[in-house]
C-alpha positions in Angstrom: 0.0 0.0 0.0 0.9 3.2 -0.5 2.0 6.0 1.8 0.1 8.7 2.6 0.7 12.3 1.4 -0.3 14.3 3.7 1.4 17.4 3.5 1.4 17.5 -0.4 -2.2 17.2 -0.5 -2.5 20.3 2.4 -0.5 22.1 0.3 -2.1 21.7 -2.9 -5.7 22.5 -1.2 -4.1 25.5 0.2 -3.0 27.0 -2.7 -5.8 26.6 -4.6 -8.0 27.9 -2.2 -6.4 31.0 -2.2 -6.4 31.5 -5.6 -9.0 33.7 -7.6 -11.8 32.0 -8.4 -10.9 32.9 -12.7 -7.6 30.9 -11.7 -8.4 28.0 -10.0 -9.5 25.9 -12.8 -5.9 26.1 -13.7 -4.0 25.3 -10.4 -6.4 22.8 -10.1 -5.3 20.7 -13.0 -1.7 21.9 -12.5 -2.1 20.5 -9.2 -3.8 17.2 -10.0 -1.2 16.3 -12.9 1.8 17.1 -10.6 0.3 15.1 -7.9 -1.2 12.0 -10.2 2.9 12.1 -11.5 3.9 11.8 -8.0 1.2 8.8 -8.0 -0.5 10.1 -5.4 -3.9 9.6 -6.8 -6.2 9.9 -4.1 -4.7 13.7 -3.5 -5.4 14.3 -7.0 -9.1 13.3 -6.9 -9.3 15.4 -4.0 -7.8 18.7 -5.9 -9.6 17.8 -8.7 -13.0 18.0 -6.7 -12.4 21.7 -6.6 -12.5 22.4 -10.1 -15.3 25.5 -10.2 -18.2 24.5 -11.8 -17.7 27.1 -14.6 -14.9 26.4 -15.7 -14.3 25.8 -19.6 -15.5 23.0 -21.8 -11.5 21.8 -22.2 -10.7 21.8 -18.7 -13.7 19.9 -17.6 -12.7 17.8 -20.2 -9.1 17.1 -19.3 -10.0 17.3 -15.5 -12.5 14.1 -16.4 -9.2 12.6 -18.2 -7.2 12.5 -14.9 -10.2 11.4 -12.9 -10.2 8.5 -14.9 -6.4 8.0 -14.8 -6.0 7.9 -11.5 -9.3 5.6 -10.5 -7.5 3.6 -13.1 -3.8 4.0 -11.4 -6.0 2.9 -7.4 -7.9 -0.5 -9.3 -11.5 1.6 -9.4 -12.1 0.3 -12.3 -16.2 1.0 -12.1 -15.2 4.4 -10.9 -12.8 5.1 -13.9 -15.7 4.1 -16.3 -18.4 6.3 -15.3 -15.6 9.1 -15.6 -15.2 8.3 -19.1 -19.2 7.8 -19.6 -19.1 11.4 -18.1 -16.7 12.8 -20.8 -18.3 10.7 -23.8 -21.9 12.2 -22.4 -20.7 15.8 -22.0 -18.3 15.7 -25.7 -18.8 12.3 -27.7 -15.8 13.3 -29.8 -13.6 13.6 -27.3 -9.8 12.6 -28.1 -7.0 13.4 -25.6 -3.7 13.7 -27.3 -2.3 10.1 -27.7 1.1 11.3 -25.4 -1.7 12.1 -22.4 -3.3 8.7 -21.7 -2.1 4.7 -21.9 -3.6 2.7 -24.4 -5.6 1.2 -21.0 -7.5 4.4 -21.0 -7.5 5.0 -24.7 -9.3 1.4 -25.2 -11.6 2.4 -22.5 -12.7 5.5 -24.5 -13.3 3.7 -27.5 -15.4 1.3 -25.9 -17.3 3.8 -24.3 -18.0 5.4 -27.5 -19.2 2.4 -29.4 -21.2 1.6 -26.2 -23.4 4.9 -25.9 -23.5 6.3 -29.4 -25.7 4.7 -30.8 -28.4 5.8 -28.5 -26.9 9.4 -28.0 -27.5 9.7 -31.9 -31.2 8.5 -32.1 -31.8 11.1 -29.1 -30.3 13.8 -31.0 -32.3 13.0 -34.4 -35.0 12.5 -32.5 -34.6 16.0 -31.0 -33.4 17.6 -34.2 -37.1 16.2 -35.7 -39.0 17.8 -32.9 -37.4 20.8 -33.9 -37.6 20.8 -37.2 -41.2 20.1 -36.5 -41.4 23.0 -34.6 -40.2 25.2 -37.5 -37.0 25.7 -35.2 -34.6 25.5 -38.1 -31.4 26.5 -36.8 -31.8 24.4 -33.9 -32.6 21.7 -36.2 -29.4 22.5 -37.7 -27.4 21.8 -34.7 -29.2 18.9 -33.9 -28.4 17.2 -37.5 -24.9 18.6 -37.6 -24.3 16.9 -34.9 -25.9 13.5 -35.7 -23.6 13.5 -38.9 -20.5 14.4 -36.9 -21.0 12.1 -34.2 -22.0 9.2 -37.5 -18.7 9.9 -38.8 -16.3 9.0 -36.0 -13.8 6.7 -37.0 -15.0 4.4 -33.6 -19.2 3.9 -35.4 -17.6 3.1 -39.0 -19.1 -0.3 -38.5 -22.3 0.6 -36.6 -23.1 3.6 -39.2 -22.7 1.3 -42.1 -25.3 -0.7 -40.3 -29.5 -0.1 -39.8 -30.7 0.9 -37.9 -27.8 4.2 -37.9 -27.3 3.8 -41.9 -31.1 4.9 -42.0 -30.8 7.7 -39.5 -27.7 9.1 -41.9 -29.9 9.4 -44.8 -32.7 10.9 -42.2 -30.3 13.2 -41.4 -28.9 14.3 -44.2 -32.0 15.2 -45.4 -33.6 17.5 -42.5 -30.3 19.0 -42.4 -30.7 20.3 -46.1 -34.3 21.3 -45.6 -33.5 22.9 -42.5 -30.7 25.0 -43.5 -32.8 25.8 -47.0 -36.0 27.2 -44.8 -33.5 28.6 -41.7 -31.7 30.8 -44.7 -34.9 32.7 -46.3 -34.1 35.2 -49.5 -32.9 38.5 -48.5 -35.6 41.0 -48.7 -36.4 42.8 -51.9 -33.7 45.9 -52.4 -36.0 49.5 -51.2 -36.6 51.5 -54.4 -33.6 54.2 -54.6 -34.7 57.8 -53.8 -36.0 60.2 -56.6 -32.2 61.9 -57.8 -30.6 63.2 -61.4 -30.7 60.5 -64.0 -26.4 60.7 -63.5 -26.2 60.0 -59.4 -29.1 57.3 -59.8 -29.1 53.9 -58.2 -29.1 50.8 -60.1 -30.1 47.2 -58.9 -29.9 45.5 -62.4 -33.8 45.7 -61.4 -35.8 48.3 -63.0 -38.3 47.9 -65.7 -37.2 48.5 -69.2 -33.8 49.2 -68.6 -30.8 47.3 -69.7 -28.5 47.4 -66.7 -24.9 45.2 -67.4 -23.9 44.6 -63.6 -20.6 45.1 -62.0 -17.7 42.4 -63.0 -15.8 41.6 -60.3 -12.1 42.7 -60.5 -10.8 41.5 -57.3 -13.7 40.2 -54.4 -11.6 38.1 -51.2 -14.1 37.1 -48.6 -11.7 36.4 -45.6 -11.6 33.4 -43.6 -13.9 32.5 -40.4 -10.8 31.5 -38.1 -12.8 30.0 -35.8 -15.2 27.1 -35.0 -18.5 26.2 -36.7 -20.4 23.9 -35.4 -23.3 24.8 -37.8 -23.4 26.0 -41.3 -24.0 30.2 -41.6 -25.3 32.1 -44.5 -25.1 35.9 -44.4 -25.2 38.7 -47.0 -23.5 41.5 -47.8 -24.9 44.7 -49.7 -22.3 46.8 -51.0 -22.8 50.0 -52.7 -20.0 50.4 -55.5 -20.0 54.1 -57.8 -18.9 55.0 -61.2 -15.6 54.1 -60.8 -16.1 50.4 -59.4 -14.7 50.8 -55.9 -16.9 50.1 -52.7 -18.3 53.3 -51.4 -20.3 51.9 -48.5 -20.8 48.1 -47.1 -23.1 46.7 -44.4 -24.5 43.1 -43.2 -27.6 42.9 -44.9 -27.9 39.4 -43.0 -25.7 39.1 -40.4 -23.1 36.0 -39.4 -22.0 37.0 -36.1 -20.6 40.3 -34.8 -16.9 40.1 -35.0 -16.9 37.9 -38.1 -19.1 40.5 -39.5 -16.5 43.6 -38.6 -13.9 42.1 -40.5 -16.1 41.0 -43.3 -17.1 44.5 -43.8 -13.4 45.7 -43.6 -12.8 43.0 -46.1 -15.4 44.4 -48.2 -14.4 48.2 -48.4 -11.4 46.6 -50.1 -13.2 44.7 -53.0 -12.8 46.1 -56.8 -15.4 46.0 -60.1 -16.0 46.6 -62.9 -18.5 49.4 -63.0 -21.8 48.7 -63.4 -23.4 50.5 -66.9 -26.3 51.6 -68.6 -26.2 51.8 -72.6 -22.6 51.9 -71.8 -22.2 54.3 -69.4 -20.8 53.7 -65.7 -23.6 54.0 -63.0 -23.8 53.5 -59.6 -25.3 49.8 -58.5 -26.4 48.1 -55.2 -25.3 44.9 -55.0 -25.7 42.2 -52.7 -23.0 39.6 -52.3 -23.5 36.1 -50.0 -21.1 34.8 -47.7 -21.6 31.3 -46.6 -19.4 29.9 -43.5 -19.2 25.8 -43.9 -18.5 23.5 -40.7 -15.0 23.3 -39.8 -13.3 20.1 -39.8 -12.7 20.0 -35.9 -16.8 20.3 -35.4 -17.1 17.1 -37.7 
């Protein structure tokens, strides 16, 4: 058996204790990894225990890992499970680097995963159809996203290739396409332009017998998300380009979100065309340009 720790443990609680509360998430795994290295597990439950209950996704996450790790490291073996249950509940794509954990716990994820997905899945289509139902598309959206995701983890390869989850992929697939379609309705109808001289008028390539030959573009770089999407976003952008092709005022028509839409406006202040012209002659033109923001591969 192994001796007791004591001080180390005291002085672990300690510290943490006086820490702010914004920092304590921190010590507290700092703490626990030192402590599980030391292999004195039972200390590092016991820190662990004080993670605040606000703390962020990834450090709930990796605080669950060492849980697990050292129930593992003491011969709780039922323990260690529902630790991992926890994680595959709480993230079901969950992958600690393969450095962090022995293949003993890496097996023990796996398992875990094949074990519960398959009903986590049908409980998320099923909630993703109540929504949908519900004519709450973009929660429906979510929902489906994630059924697809959670379908294409390397660990259900065989259980998604099977019915009754091969059925729910095609389900899916197909809410997810009508949902997005009817949670990304057509920009309104451009407002008429104000009554102005013929030369400072308007355009939106709209008005009844008149020939209007649209802008070209020239140079039009829509700039990365840099972040990540769990769901797909659709937003547009009305730009108002003059006589000379350059952008002479930009706003979110449709809006993705608010710092994305910042430097998408930036973005498009920059953009270049072709002027817009009427029996050949350069005109001012209202145009609206649509910016779509896919999943990235890390919300998969």
């Amino acid at each position: 058996m192994r001796p007791p720790r004591p001080k180390l443990f005291v002085c672990a609680l300690l510290a943490a204790l006086l820490l702010p509360v914004a920092a304590r998430a921190q010590h507290s795994l700092a703490a626990a990894r030192d402590l599980y290295a030391a292999a004195a597990y039972d200390e590092a439950l016991g820190v662990l225990e004080m993670l605040p209950s606000n703390a962020a996704v990834d450090e709930r996450e990796t605080a669950g890992l060492y849980r697990a790790l050292c129930f593992f490291a003491l011969g709780r073996t039922a323990d260690a499970t529902r630790a991992i249950e926890t994680i595959v509940q709480a993230n079901p794509l969950y992958r600690p680097s393969a450095e962090d954990v022995p293949p003993r716990v890496r097996s023990a994820l796996t398992d875990t995963r094949r074990r519960l997905l398959p009903a986590m899945i049908q409980q998320k289509y099923t909630e993703g159809k109540a929504a949908y139902d519900r004519k709450e598309y973009e929660a429906a959206v979510v929902m489906f996203t994630r059924v697809l995701d959670e379908l294409a983890d390397p660990d259900m390869t065989a259980a998604a290739a099977q019915s009754p989850l091969s059925d729910l992929r095609t389900l899916a697939s197909g809410f997810l396409a009508l949902s997005e379609k009817a949670a990304t309705p057509p920009p309104p109808p451009a407002p008429e332009p104000a009554p102005a001289a013929p030369a400072r008028r308007v355009y939106t390539g709209t008005e009844p017998g008149i020939s209007v030959v649209p802008p070209e573009v020239v140079q039009q770089s829509i700039p990365s998300y840099g972040g990540r999407v769990v769901a797909r976003k659709v937003g547009v952008v009305e730009l108002l380009i003059d006589e000379q092709g350059t952008v002479q005022s930009a706003m979110m028509r449709t809006p993705i979100d608010a710092r994305y839409d910042e430097r998408m406006l930036a973005a498009a202040k920059e953009w270049i065309y072709r002027p817009a012209t009427v029996q050949g002659v350069p005109v001012k033109f209202l145009r609206r340009v649509q910016v779509v923001v896919e999943p990235s591969p890390a919300a998969r």
